[in-house]
C-alpha positions in Angstrom: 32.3 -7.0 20.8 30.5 -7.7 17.6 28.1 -5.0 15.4 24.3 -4.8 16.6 22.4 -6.6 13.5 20.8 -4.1 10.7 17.6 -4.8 11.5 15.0 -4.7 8.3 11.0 -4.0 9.6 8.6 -5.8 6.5 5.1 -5.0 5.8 4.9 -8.5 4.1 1.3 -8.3 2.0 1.0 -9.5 -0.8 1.9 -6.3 -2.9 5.3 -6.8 -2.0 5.7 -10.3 -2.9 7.8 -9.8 -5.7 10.7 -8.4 -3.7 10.1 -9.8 -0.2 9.5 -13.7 -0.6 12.5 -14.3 -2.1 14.7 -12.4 -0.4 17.6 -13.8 1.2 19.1 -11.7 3.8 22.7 -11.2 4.3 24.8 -12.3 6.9 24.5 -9.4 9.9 21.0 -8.2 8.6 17.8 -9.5 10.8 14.0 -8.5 9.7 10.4 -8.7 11.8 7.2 -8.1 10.4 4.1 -6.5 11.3 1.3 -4.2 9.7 2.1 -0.7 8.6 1.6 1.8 11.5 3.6 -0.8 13.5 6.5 -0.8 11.5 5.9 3.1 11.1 6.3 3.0 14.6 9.5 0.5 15.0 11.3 3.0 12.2 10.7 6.2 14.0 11.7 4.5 17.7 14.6 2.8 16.1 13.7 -0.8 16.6 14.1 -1.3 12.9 16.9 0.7 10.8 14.9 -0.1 7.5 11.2 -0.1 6.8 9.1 -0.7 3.8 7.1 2.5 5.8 3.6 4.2 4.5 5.1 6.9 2.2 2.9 9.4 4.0 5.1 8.9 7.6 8.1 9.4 5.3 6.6 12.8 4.1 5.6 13.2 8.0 9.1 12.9 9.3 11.4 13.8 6.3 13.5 16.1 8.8 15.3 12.8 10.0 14.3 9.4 7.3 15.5 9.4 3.5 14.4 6.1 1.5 16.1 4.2 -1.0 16.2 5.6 -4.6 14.6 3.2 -6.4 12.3 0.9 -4.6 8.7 1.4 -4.1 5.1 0.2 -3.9 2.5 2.3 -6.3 -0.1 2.4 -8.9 -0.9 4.0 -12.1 -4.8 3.6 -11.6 -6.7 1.0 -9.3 -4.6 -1.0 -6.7 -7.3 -3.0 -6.1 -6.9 -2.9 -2.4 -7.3 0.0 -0.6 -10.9 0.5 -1.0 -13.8 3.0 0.4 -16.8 0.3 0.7 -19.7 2.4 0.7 -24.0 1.8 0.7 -24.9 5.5 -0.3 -23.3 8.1 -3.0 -20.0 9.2 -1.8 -21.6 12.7 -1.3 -24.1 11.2 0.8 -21.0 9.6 3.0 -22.1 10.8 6.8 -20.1 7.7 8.8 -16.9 6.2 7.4 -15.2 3.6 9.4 -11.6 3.8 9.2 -8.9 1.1 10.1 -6.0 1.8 12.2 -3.9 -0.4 10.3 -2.5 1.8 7.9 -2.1 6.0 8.0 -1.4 5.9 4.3 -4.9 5.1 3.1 -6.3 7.5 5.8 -4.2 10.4 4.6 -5.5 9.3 1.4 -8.8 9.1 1.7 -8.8 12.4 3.6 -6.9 14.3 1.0 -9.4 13.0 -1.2 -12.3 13.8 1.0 -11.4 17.6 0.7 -10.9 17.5 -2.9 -14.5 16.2 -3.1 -15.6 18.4 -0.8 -17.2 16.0 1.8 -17.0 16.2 5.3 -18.0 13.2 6.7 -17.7 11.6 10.3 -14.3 9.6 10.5 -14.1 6.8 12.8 -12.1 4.2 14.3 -13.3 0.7 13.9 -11.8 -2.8 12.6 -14.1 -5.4 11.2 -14.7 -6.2 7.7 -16.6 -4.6 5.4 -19.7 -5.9 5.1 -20.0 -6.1 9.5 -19.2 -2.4 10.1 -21.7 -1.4 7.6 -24.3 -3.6 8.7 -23.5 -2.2 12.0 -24.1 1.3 10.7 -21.8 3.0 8.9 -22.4 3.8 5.0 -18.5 3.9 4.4 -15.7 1.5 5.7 -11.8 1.5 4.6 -10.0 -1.7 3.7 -6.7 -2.2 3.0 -4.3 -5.1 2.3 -4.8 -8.6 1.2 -8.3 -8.3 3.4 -9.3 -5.6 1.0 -8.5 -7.4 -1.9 -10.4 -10.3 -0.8 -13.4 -8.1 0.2 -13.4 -6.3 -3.1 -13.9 -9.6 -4.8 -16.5 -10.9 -2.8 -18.1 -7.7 -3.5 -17.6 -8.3 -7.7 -16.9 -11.6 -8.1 -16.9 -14.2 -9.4 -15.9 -12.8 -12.5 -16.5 -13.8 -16.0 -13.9 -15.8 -18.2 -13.3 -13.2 -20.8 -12.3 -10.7 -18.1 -9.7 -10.2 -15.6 -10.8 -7.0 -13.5 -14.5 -4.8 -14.0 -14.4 -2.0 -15.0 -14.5 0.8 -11.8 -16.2 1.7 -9.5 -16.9 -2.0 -9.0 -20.8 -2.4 -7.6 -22.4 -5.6 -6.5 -23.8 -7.3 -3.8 -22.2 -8.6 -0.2 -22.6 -11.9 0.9 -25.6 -10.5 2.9 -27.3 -9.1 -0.2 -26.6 -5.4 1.0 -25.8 -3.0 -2.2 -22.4 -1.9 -1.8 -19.9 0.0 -4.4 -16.2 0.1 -4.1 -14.2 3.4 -4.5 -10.5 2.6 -5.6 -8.6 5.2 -4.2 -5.8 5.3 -6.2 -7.8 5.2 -8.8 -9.6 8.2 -7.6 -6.4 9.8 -7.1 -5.4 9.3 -10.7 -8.4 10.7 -11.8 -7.7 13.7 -9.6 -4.2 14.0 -10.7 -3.3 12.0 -13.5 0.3 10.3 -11.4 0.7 7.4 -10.0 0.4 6.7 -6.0 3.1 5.9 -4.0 1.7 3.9 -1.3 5.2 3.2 0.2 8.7 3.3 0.1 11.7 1.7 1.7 13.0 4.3 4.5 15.6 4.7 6.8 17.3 6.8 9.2 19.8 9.5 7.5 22.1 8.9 10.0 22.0 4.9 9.8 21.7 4.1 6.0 21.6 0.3 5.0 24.9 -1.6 4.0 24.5 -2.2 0.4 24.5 -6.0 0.6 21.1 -5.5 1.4 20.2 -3.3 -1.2 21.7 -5.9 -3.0 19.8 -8.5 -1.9 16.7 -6.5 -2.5 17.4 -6.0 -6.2 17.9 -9.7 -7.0 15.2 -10.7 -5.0 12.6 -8.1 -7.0 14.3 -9.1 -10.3 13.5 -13.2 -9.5 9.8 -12.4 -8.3 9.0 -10.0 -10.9 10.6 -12.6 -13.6 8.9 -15.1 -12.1 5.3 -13.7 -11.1 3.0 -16.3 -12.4 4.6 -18.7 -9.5 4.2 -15.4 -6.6 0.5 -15.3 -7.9 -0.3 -18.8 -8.0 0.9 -19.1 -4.3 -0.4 -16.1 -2.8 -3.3 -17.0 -4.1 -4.0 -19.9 -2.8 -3.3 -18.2 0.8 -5.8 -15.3 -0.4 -8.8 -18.0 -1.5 -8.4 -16.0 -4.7 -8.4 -17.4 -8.5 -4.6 -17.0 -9.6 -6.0 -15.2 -12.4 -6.8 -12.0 -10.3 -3.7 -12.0 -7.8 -1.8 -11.8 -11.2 -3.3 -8.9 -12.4 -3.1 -7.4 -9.2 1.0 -8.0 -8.9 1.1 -6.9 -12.4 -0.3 -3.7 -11.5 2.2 -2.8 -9.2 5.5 -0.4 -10.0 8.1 -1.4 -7.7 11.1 0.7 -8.7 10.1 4.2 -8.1 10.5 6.1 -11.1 10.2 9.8 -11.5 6.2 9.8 -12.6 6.0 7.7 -9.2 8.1 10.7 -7.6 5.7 13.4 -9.3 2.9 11.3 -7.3 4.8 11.4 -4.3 5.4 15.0 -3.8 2.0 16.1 -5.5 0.4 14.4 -2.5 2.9 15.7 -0.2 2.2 19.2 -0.6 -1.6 18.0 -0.3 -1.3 16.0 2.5 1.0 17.3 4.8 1.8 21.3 3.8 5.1 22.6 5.1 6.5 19.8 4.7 10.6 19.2 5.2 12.4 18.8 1.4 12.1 14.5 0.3 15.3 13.1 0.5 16.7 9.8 -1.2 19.8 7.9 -1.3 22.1 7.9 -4.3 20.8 6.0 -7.1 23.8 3.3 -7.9 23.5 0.7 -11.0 21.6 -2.2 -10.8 24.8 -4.4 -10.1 
C-alpha cells in the first residue's frame, strides 16, 4: 500500500504570489485552498500537514505546530491590506465590524485596541466597507486582496508622480461618505518599531514536510520575486488595480522570515496571547 499524499493547505491572495503561483509541487505532495481561518482549521484537524496559517494560531497552538525557518509573510510598515475603515476618530470608534475571515488581523486589531486604550463594540459581519458602515458601524476590518481594492477606492486614483499616499490614507467612498483608513501594520510599527508577521508556513512537529517541498518552495519564491513585474501585472489585472500599485504592494512584502521579522513575531506574542508555549522552527538548511 502506497504513502497518504503530504497534503499542503494555501491561503493563495495575492501577498503570496511570489512563492505560490509558480510553484510546482512534487510528486506525492497535494495542496487545497481556502481563506485563513479555514486552512487554520484544516492544520489543526489534520486535513492539511502544511499551512501557510495566520501566525497568531501558530502562537495559539505552539504546544503541537513548528513552521518552517525561513518563510514568511510580513511588513516593515503599511501592508496595505489589512485595514480599519473608519467614519469617526479612532477614539471615537463605538461599533467595529469585524470579518471572520482571518483571526490574525482581529488579534491585531485587538492588541492594538488595548494599546490605544479603546474599548469598542466588536462584531461579526461580512460585507465591504463602505455597506457595513452605511449600515451603521463607524469601523469595519478588511483584509486580503478585497482590502486592497477597498483601500484604493477609498484613495485612488492616484497621481502619476506617486505610487502610495502617505498614511492614514483619507478620502471619499464611492457613496461620498468621509472615510480614513488605519493600516495596521503600520500602526503596529509605530507602536513597536518591527515588522509584522502576518503568517508563516506551519506544520505538525510530529509530521514535518519532506524537503522536496521546501525545495520547491524556495525556487518557486526565488522565480516570482525575480520576476515580480510579471506577478504584478497579472494579479493586477484580476484585482481591477493599475499594475503600478500591486507592485509596490508585492514589493513591500518580506517573505523569508528574518530575525527583525522574528523580534515582531514574539513581541506580539507575548501581547497577544500571554503564557504562551516557547515558538518553535525547523532547522534552517542552505538555500540549495
Amino acid at each position: 500500500m502506497s504513502a497518504r499524499p503530504y497534503r499542503a493547505g494555501w491561503i493563495h491572495f495575492t501577498n503570496v504570489a511570489p512563492i505560490l503561483d509558480s510553484l510546482a509541487l512534487p510528486p506525492g505532495v497535494t495542496a487545497l485552498t481556502g481563506v485563513p481561518t479555514q486552512m487554520n482549521a484544516a492544520l489543526l484537524s489534520g486535513q492539511v500537514d502544511i499551512a501557510n496559517i495566520s501566525a497568531v494560531e501558530f502562537i495559539r497552538h505552539a504546544d503541537v505546530l513548528s513552521a518552517l525557518p525561513d518563510f514568511s509573510v510580513a511588513v516593515l510598515g503599511p501592508v496595505y491590506s489589512v485595514n480599519l475603515f473608519h467614519t469617526v476618530p479612532l477614539r471615537k470608534l463605538r461599533r467595529v465590524a469585524l470579518t471572520a475571515q482571518s483571526a490574525m488581523s482581529v488579534a491585531l486589531l485587538e492588541v492594538l485596541l488595548r494599546e490605544w486604550g479603546l474599548s469598542p463594540t466588536l462584531e461579526r459581519a461580512e460585507g465591504e466597507a463602505e455597506t457595513l458602515l452605511a449600515a451603521g458601524y463607524d469601523g469595519v476590518l478588511r483584509i486580503g486582496d478585497s482590502a486592497l481594492r477597498e483601500w484604493y477606492g477609498v484613495v485612488g486614483p492616484l497621481g502619476d508622480e506617486q505610487t502610495m499616499p502617505t498614511l492614514p490614507h483619507a478620502g471619499r467612498a464611492a457613496s461620498g461618505q468621509s472615510v480614513t483608513v488605519t493600516d495596521l501594520a503600520e500602526e503596529w510599527f509605530r507602536l513597536t518599531g518591527h515588522p509584522f508577521t502576518f503568517a508563516v508556513w506551519a506544520y505538525r512537529k510530529d509530521n514535518p514536510p519532506p524537503p522536496a517541498l521546501v525545495q520547491a518552495m524556495r525556487v518557486a519564491r526565488r522565480e516570482g520575486i525575480g520576476h515580480l513585474a510579471d506577478v504584478a501585472e497579472r494579479h493586477a489585472r484580476k484585482l481591477g488595480l493599475p499594475v503600478r500599485v500591486v507592485q509596490h504592494y508585492l514589493w513591500n512584502f518580506r517573505y523569508h522570515l528574518e530575525e527583525a521579522d522574528r523580534l515582531g513575531l514574539h513581541e506580539f506574542a507575548d501581547k497577544a496571547v500571554p503564557g504562551h508555549a516557547e515558538l518553535t522552527f525547523g532547522a534552517r538548511p542552505g538555500e540549495g
